[in-house]
C-alpha positions as CSV (number, residue, x, y, z in Angstrom):
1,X,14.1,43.5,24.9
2,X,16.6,45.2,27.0
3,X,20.1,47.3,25.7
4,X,22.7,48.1,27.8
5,X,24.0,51.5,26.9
6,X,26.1,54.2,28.6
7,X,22.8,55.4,30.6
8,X,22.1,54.5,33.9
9,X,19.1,52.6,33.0
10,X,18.7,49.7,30.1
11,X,17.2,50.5,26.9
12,X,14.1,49.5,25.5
13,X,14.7,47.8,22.3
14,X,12.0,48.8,19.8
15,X,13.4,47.4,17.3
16,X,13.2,44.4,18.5
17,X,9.8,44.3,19.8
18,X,8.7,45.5,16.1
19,X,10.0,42.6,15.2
20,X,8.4,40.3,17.6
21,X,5.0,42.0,17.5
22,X,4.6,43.2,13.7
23,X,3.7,40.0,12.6
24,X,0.9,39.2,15.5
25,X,-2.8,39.5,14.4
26,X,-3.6,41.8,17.3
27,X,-5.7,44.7,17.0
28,X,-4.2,47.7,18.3
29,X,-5.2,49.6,21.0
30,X,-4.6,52.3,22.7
31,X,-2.4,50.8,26.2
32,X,-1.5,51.7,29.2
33,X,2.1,50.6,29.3
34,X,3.4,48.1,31.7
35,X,4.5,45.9,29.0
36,X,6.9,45.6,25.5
37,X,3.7,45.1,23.6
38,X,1.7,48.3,25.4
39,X,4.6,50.6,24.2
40,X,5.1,48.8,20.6
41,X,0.8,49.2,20.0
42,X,0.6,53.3,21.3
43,X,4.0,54.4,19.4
44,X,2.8,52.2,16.2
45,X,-1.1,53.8,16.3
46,X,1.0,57.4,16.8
47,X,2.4,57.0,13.4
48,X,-0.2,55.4,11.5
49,X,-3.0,58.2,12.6
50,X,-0.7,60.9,12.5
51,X,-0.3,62.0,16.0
52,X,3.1,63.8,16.3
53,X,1.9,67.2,15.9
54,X,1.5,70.5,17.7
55,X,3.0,71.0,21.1
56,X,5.9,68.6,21.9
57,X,7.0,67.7,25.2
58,X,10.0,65.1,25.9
59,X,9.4,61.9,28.2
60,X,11.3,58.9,29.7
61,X,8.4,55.9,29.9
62,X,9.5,52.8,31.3
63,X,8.6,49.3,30.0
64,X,9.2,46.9,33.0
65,X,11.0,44.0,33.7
66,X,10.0,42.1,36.3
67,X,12.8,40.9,39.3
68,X,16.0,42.3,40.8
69,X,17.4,45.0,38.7
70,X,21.0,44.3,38.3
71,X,21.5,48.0,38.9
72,X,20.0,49.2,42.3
73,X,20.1,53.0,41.5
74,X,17.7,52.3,38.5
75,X,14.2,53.2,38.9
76,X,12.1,50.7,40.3
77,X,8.7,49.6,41.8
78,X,9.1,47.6,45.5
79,X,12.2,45.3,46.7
80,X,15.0,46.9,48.1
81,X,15.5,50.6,47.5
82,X,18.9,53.0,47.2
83,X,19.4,53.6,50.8
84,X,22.5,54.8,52.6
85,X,23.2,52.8,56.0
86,X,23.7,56.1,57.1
87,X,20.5,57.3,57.0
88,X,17.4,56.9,59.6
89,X,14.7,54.9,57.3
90,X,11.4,56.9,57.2
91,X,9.2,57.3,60.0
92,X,11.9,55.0,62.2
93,X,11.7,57.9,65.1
94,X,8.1,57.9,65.7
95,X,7.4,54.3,65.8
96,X,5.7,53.6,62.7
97,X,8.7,52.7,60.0
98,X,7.5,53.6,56.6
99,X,7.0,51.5,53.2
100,X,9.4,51.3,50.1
101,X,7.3,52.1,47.3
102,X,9.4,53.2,44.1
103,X,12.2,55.5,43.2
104,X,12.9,57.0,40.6
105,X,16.3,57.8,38.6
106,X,16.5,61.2,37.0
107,X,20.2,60.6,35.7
108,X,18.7,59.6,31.9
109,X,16.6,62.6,32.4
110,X,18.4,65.9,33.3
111,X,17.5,67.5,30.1
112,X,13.6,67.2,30.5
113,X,13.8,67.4,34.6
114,X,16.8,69.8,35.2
115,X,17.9,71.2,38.6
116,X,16.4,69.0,40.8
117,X,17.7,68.9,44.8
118,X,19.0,64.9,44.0
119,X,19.2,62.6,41.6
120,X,17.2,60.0,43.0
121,X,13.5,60.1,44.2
122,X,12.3,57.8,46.6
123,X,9.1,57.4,47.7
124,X,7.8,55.7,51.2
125,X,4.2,55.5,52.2
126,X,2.3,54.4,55.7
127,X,2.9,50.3,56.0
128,X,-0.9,48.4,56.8
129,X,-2.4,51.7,55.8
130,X,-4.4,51.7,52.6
131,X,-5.8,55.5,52.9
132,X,-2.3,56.8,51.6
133,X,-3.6,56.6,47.9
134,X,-6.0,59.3,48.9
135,X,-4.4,61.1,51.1
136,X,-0.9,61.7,49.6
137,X,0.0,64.4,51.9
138,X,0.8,61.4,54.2
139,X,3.6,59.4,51.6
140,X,7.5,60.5,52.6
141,X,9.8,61.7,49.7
142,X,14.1,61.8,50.1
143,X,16.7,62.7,47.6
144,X,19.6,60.9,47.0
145,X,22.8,60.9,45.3
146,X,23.5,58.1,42.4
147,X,27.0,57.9,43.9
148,X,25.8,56.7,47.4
149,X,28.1,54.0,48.7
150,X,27.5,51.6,51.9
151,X,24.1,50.9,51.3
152,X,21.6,49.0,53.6
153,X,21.3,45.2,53.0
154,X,17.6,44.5,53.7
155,X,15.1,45.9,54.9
156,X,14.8,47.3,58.1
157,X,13.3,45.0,61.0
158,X,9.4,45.2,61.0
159,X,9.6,46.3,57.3
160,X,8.2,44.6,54.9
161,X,7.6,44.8,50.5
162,X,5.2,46.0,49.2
163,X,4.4,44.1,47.2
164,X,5.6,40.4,46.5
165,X,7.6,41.2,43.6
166,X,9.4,43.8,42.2
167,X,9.7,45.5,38.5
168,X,12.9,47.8,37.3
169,X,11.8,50.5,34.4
170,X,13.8,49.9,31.1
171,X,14.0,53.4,29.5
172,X,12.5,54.9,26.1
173,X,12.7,58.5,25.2
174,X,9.5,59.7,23.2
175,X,7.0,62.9,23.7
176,X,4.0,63.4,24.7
177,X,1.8,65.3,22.4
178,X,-1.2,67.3,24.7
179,X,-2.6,69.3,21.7
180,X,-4.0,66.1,20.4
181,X,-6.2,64.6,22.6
182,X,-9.3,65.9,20.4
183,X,-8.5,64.2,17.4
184,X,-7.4,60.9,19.3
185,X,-10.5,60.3,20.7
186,X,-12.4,60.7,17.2
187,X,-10.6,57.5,16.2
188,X,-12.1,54.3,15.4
189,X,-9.7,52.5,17.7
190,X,-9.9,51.1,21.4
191,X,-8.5,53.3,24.6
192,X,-8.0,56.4,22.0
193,X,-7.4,58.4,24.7
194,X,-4.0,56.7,25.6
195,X,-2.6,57.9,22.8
196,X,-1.3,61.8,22.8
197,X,0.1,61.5,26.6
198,X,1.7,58.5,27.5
199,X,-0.1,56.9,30.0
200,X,2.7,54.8,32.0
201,X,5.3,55.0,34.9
202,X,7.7,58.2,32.9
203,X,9.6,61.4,34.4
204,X,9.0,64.3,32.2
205,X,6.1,64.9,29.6
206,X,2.5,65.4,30.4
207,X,0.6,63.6,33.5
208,X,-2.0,61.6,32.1
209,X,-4.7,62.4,33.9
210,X,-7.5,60.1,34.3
211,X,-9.9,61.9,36.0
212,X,-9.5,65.4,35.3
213,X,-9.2,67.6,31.9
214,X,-6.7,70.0,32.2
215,X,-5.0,71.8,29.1
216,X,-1.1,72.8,29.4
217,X,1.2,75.2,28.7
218,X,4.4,75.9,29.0
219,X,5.1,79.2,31.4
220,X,7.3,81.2,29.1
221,X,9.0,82.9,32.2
222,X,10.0,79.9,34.3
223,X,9.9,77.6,31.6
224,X,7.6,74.6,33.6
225,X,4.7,73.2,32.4
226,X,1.1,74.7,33.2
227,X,-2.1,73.0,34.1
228,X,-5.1,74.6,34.1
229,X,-8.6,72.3,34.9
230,X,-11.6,73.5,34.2
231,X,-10.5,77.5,33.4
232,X,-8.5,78.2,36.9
233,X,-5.1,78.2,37.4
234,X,-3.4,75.4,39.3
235,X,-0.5,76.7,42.1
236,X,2.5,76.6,40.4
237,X,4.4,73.2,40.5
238,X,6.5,71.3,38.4
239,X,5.6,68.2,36.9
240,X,8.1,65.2,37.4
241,X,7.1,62.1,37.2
242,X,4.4,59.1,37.3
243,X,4.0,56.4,38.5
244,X,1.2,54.2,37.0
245,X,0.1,50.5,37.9
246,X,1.5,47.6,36.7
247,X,-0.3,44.9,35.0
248,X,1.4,42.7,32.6
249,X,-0.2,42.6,29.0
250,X,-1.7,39.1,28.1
251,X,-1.3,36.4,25.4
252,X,1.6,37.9,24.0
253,X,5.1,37.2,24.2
254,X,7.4,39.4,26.5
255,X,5.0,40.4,29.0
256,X,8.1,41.6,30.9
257,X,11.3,43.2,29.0
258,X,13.1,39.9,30.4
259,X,10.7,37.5,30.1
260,X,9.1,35.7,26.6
261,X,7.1,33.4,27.7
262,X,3.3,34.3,27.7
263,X,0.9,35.7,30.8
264,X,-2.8,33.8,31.0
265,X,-5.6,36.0,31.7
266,X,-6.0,34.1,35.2
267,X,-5.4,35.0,39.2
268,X,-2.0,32.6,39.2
269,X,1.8,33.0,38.8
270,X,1.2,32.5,35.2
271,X,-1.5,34.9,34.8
272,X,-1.8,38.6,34.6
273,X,-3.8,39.0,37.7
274,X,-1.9,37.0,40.1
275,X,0.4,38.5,42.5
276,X,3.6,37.8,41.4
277,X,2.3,40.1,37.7
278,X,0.8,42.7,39.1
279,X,1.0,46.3,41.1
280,X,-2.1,48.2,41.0
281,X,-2.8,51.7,43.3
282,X,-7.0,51.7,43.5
283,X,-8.5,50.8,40.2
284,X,-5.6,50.6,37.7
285,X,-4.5,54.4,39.0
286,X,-1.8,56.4,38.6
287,X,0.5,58.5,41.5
288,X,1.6,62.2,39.9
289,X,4.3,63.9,41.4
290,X,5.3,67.6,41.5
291,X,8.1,69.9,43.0
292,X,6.4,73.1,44.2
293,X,8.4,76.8,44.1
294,X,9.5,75.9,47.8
295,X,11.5,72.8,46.3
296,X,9.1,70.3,48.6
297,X,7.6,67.3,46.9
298,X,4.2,66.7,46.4
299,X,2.4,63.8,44.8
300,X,-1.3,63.4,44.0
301,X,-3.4,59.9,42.1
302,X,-6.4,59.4,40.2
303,X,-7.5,56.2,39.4
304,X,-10.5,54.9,36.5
């Protein structure tokens, strides 16, 4: 379910999983997206109930494949990142080298994220050190160039995954839709609230927040988006991506964008909760991240 275009990334082809899914007996849900069928059921129940409405806000969601990207650059969850051989890994000169945990590509995405201080995020967090998730004022961010030549190998000595695979984000541009969260949870569906904001690994859009209500808006001045939870105003920072666990979708075909055959609901390498399928930060959480007005890099999670 992949296309290779001019973009840095692979295509999602919806076509193509319309054609695989429209024919299942499934009911739809609201999902959040890891895989082919996740995106296929949320985009489908969009149209059906009428959801494209009000404010409109571009995003890049990734469907993932599971393995080695042919592409390194591309943005991607564990394995070996974009790094130059000329630069010191993270945390290398106090003692404690850090973690690979995703980057992400922002190539595809200049329009919704523009003027950014790279073109590549990457992400590192504490190795043997759960407590990260919570305390995100302790994971590393760098920018990159895309053009970056003479990259490392492997991974550094002492360094190790993080997890025992590795999944690359095929691209699909669609928007989020904030102003209708109301009238998606008033539907007789399952996981309504999936629906207006994409809840998946994007750059761009909306956060999907899982904890916390927050309506948006869109600073007319500055131009980036607003949050404001419960009445107060948030510091000003600039939303640009997610990153949101990864669980394959079960009993369906393409529970990866590169591989058909079907995921079990058991704790093996054929089923959705074994290791080899599966990526999840707390309780199926996801990991926001923002740019603040000094240019830094922040990141904060919720999970269910």
């Amino acid at each position: 379910m992949e296309r290779q275009t001019a973009k840095a990334h692979l295509e999602f082809d919806i076509s193509e999983a319309r054609w695989v899914f429209d024919s299942l007996d499934l009911e739809l849900s609201g999902e959040q997206i890891s895989s082919p069928y996740d995106l296929y059921a949320v985009e489908r129940l969009r149209d059906e109930h009428g959801l494209r409405k009000g404010m409109a806000l571009g995003t890049d969601v990734f469907v993932m494949g599971r393995g080695t990207p042919k592409a390194r650059h591309v943005t991607k969850v564990s394995g070996l990142p974009y790094w130059p051989r000329s630069r010191e890994w993270p945390g290398v000169s106090e003692g404690s080298p850090y973690q690979f945990l995703a980057q992400f590509n922002f190539t595809d995405s200049r329009d919704l994220v523009p003027n950014l201080p790279g073109e590549i995020l990457l992400a590192f967090v504490p190795q043997d050190d759960e407590d990260w998730l919570w305390e995100t004022d302790r994971m590393r961010f760098e920018w990159v160039s895309a053009s970056e030549g003479n990259l490392i190998p492997s991974l550094p000595t002492g360094v190790r995954r993080y997890s025992k695979s590795e999944w690359y984000g095929v691209l699909h541009r669609t928007c989020d839709y904030p102003d209708q969260g109301k009238i998606a949870r008033k539907l007789e569906v399952d996981q309504p609230y999936n629906l207006p904001i994409i809840n998946g690994t994007k750059i761009g859009g909306v956060p999907h927040r899982i904890q916390t209500q927050i309506e948006y808006r869109v600073d007319p001045h500055s131009g980036w988006l607003m949050g404001s939870p419960s009445g107060q105003s948030e510091p000003k920072m600039r939303f640009l991506c997610q990153l949101t666990s990864i669980q394959a979708e079960p009993n369906v075909p393409y529970p990866w964008t590169n591989r058909e055959e079907k995921l079990t609901l058991a704790f093996d390498a054929k089923g959705i909760y074994g290791e080899d399928n599966q990526c999840v930060f707390g309780d199926m959480g996801s990991i926001y991240f923002f740019l603040n007005q000094a240019g830094e890099c922040i990141a904060s999670s919720e999970c269910y």
